[in-house]
C-alpha positions as CSV (number, residue, x, y, z in Angstrom):
1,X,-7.2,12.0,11.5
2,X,-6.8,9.9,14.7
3,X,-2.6,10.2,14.4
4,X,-3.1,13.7,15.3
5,X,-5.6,13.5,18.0
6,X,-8.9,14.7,15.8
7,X,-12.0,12.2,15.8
8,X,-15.2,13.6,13.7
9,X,-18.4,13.4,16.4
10,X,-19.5,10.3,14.5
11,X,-16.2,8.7,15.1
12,X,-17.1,9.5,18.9
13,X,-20.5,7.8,18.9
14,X,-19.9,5.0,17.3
15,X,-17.2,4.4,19.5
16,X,-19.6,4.9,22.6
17,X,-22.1,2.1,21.0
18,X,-19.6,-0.4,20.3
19,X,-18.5,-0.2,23.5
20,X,-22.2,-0.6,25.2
21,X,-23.4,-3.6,22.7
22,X,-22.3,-6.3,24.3
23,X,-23.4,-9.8,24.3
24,X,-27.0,-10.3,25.4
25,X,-27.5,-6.2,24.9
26,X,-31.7,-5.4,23.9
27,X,-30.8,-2.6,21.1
28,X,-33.3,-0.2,19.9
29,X,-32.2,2.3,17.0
30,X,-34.5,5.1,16.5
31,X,-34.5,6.5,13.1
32,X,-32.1,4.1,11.6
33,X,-33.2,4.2,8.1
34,X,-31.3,2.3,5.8
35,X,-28.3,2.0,7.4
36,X,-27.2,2.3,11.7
37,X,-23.5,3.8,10.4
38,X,-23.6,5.4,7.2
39,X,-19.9,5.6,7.4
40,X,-18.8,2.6,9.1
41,X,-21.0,-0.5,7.8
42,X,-18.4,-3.4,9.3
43,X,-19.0,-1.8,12.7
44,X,-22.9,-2.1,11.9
45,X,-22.9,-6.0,11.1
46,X,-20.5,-6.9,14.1
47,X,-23.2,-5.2,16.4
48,X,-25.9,-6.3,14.7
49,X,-24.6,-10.0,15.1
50,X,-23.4,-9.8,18.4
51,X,-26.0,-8.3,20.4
52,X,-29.6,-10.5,21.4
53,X,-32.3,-8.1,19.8
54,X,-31.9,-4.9,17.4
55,X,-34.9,-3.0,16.5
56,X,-35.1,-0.3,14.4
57,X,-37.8,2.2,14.8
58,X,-38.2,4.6,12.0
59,X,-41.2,6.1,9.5
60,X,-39.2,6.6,7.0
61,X,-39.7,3.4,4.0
62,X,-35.9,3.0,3.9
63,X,-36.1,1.0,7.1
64,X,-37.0,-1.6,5.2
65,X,-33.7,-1.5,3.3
66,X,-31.9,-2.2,6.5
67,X,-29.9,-5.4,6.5
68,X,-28.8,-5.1,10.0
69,X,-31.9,-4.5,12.8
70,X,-33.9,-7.8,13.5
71,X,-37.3,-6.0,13.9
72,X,-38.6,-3.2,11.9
73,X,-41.1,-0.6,13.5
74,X,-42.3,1.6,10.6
75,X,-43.3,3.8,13.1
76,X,-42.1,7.2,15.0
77,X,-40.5,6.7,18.7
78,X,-43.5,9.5,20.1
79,X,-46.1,6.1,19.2
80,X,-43.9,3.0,20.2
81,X,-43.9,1.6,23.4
82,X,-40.8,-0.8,23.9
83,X,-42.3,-2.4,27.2
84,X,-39.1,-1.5,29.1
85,X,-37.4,-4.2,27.6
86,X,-34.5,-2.2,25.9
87,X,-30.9,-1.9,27.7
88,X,-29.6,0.6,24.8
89,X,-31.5,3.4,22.8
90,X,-29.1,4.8,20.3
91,X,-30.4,8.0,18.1
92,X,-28.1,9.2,15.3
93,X,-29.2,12.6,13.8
94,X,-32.5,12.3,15.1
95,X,-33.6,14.4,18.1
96,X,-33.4,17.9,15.7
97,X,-35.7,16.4,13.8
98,X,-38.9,15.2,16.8
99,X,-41.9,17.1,16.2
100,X,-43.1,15.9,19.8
101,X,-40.6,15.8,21.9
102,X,-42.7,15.1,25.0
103,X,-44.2,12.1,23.5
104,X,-40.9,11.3,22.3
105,X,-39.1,11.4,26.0
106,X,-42.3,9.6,27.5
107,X,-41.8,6.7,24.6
108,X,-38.2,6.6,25.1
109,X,-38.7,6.3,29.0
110,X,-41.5,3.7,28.2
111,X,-38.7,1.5,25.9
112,X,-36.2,1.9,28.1
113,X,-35.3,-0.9,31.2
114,X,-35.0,0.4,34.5
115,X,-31.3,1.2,34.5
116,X,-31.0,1.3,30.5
117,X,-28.9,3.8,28.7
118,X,-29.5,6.6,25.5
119,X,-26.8,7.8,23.7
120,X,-28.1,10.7,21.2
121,X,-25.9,12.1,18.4
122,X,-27.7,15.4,17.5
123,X,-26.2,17.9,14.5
124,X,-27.0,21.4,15.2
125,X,-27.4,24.1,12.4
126,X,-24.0,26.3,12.6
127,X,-24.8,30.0,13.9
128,X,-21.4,31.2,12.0
């Protein structure tokens, strides 16, 4: 795919988290289940090692599967409160799914450090 140009819109986020976890980085995954990159585990590990803190916030059981985060919040993001102590918020196929999305945006603004960044990778239903 990438020799002719053509990256699939997971390609493109992943790409955009590597390149934000850096050393030191405060990580929080929302709705990570069982795994942060279903199709990229390598690129899952190397984060997970090389940033300070990786929580993973999810309802779902299968979080507790998850190799990778350091904490586990069996929990939804519209009830978490990270304390502003989060430099990342990544959500992967997630935002379709918020029931609240107020309380969700408020929680997200509560986990988030002043200056902080969220990357959301949504999936849309096709109107074809």
């Amino acid at each position: 795919r990438a020799q002719y140009g053509y990256y699939t819109p997971d390609d493109v986020y992943e790409a955009l988290v590597a390149g934000l976890v850096a050393p030191g980085v405060r990580w929080l995954d929302v709705g990570c289940g069982r795994e942060l990159f279903p199709n990229h585990l390598g690129l899952a590990e190397t984060l997970s090692k090389r940033c300070a803190r990786l929580v993973g916030v999810d309802p779902d059981p299968t979080l507790q599967e998850n190799p990778w985060v350091h904490e586990k919040v069996a929990a939804g993001i519209d009830s978490y409160d990270g304390a502003a102590s989060f430099d990342l918020v990544t959500m992967r196929m997630v935002a379709e799914h918020i029931e609240r999305p107020q309380a969700c945006v408020q929680s997200l603004s509560r986990a988030l450090r002043p200056g902080g960044g969220l990357i959301a990778r949504v999936e849309l239903p096709c109107a074809c």
